[in-house]
C-alpha positions in Angstrom: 0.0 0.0 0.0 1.4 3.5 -1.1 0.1 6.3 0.9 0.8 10.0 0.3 -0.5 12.9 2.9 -1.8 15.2 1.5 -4.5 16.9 3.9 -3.9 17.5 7.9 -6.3 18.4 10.6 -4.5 21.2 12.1 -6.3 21.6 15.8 -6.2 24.2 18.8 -7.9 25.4 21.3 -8.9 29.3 21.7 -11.0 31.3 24.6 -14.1 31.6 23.3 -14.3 35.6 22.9 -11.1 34.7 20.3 -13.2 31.9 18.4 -13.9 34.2 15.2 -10.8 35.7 14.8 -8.8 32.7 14.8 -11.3 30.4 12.7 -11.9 33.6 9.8 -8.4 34.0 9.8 -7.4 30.0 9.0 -10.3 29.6 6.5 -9.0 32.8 4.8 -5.4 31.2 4.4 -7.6 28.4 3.0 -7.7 26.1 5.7 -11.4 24.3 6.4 -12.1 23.1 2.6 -13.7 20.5 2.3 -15.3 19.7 -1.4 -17.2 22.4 -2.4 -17.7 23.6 1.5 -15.3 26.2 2.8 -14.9 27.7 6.4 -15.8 23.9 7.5 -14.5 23.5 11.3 -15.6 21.2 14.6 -15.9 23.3 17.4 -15.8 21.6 20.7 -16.1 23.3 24.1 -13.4 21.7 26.4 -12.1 23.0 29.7 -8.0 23.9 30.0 -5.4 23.9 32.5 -2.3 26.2 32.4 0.3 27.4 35.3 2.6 30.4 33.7 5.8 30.3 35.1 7.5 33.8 36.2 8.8 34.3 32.4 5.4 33.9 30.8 2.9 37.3 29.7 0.0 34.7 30.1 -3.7 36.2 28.3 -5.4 34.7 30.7 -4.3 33.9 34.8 -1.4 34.9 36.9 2.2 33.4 37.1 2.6 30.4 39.4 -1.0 29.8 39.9 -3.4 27.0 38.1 -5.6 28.7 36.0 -8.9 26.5 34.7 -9.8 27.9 31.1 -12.8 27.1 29.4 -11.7 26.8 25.8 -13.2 25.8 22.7 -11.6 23.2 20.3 -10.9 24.2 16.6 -10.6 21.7 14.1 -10.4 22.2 10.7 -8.5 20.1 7.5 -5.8 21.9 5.4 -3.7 20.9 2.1 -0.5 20.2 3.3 1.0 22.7 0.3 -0.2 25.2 3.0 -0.3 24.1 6.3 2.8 26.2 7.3 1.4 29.3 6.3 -1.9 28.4 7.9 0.0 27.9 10.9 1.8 31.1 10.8 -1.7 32.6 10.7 -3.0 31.2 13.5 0.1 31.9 15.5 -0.3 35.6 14.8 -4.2 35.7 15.8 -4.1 33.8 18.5 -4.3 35.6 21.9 -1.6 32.8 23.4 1.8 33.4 23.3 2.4 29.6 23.0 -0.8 27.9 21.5 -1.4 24.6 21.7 -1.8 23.1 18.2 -1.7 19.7 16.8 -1.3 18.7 13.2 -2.7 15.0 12.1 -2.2 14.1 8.9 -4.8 12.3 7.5 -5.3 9.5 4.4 -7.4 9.7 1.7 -10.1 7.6 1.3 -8.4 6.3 -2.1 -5.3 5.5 -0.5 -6.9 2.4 1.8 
């Protein structure tokens, strides 16, 4: 079997006040295509744990102390061709100063 990636899921997690941004700005770098459907996403609320340490400019919570964050999820597919610059996107919009972001890569149905 010969399998070539060609698509990721490229995930984070965002406050929810920061949803919009972060999602419009993905989907304009043309992440979240899926056939003729763009801006396609899976939004998720999920719940967060961070503790900044005494370097860190944290968006939300203090330094040294456990902050609980309710987040939301944000998934969305991408052509690999242009997951770096989709990921330089998100970077720059999200409120984070390190987000947390996965990248999956996935295989097409063809490819099984």
């Amino acid at each position: 079997m010969n399998i070539n990636i060609n698509r990721v899921k490229i995930i984070t997690t965002v406050p929810l006040e920061n949803l919009e941004v972060v999602r419009d700005a993905i989907c304009e770098e043309g992440a979240g295509i899926i056939g003729n459907y763009n801006y396609c996403s899976m939004i998720t609320k999920c719940i967060g744990t961070s503790k900044p340490n005494k370097e860190a400019n944290p968006y939300i919570g203090e330094t040294d102390k456990l902050t609980i964050i309710e987040e939301e999820k944000l998934e969305v597919v991408c052509d690999i061709n242009i997951a770096k610059r989709v990921i330089f996107k998100l970077r720059e919009v999200h409120p984070y100063e390190e987000p947390a972001i996965d990248i999956i890569p996935l295989i097409d149905e063809e490819d099984l």
